[in-house]
C-alpha positions in Angstrom: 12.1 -11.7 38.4 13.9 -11.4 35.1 16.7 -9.3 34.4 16.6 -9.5 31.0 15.3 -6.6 29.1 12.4 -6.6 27.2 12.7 -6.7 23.7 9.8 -4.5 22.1 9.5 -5.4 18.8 8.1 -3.1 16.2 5.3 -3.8 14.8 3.8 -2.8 11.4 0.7 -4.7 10.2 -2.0 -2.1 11.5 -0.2 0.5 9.3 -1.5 1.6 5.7 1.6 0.8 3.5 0.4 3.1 0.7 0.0 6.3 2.8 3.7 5.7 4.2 5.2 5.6 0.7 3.6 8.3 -0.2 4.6 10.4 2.8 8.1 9.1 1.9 8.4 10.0 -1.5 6.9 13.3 -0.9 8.7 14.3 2.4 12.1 12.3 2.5 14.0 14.4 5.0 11.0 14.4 7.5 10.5 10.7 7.2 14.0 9.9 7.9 14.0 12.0 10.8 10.4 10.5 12.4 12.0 6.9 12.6 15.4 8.0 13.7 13.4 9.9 16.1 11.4 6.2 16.5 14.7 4.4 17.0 15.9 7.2 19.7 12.8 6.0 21.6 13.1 2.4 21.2 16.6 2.4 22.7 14.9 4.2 25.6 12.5 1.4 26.1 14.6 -1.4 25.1 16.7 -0.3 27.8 14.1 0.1 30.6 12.6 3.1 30.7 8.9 2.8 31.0 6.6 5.3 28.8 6.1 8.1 31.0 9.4 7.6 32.7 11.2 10.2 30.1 10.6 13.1 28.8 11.7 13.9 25.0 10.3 16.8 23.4 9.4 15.2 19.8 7.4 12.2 21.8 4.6 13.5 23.7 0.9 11.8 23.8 -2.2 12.4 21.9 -4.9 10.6 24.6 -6.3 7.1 24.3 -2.7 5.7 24.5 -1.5 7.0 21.2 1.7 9.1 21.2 3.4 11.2 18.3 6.7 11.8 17.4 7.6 14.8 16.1 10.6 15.4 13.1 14.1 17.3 14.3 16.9 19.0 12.7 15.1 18.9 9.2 16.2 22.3 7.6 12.6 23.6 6.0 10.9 21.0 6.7 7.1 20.4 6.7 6.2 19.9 10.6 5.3 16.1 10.4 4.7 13.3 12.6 4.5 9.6 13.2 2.0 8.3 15.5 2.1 4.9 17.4 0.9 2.9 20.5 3.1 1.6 22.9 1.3 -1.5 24.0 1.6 -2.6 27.8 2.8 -6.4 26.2 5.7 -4.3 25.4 5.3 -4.1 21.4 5.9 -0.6 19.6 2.8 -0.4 17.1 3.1 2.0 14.3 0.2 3.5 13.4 0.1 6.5 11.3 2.1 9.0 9.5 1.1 12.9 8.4 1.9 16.6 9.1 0.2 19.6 10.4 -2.5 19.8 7.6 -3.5 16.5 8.5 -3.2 16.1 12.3 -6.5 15.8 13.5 -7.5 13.4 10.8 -4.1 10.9 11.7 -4.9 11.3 15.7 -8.4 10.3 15.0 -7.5 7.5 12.6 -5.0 6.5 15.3 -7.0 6.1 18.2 -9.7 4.1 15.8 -6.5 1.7 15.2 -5.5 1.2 19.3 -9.1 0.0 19.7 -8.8 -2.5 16.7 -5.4 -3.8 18.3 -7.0 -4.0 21.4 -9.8 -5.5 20.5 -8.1 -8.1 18.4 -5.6 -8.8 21.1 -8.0 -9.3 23.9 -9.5 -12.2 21.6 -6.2 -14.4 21.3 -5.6 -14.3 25.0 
C-alpha cells in the first residue's frame, strides 16, 4: 500500500466552454466564489478525505453521483452553483455551471454527462 496521496486532477473536457464564459461575464463574484469553493474541496480530497467523509455546507449531492457546489460570502449575489462528478479513479470532473432559475435543467444535464463519462471510460479499460 501506497502512502502517497492521490493526486485528483481536474478535469474539464465534458464541460460547455461557452455556457462557462457566459456565466462568468454575467456573474463574476459568484463564479469566483464556486471554484474557490472547488479548490476548498480539492484540498480536502487531495489530502485524503474520501467524498462522503466531510461535510461542507456548499457541497452536497444531487443523486446519480453528481454533487453541487454552492457560492459563499458573495454580498447580493445570485444563488449559483457548479456541478461536478467525483469519479472513483480519483479525477474531479466539472460538469456544469447555473443558478436557481436554471437548477433543474443543469442537474439534469449533469447526470446525462456522468453517464457519457462513464460510458466512455468503461470502453478504454
Amino acid at each position: 500500500m501506497s502512502d502517497e496521496i492521490p493526486e485528483w486532477p481536474v478535469e474539464i473536457s465534458y464541460a460547455s466552454t461557452g455556457k462557462f464564459k457566459h456565466f462568468a461575464k454575467k456573474n463574476a463574484a459568484e463564479n469566483t466564489s464556486l471554484f474557490a469553493n472547488l479548490e476548498k474541496i480539492m484540498r480536502l480530497l487531495r489530502a485524503g478525505h474520501k467524498i462522503g467523509g466531510f461535510s461542507i455546507g456548499f457541497f452536497r449531492s444531487e443523486g446519480e453521483e453528481v454533487y453541487r457546489i454552492g457560492q459563499t460570502s458573495v454580498r447580493a449575489a445570485k444563488e449559483s452553483r457548479l456541478y461536478v462528478y467525483p469519479d472513483e479513479r480519483k479525477t474531479m470532473y466539472i460538469l456544469t455551471i447555473g443558478n436557481k432559475g436554471t437548477q433543474q435543467d443543469d442537474i439534469n444535464e449533469a447526470k446525462r454527462i456522468v453517464k457519457q463519462i462513464k460510458s466512455q471510460t468503461s470502453q478504454t479499460e
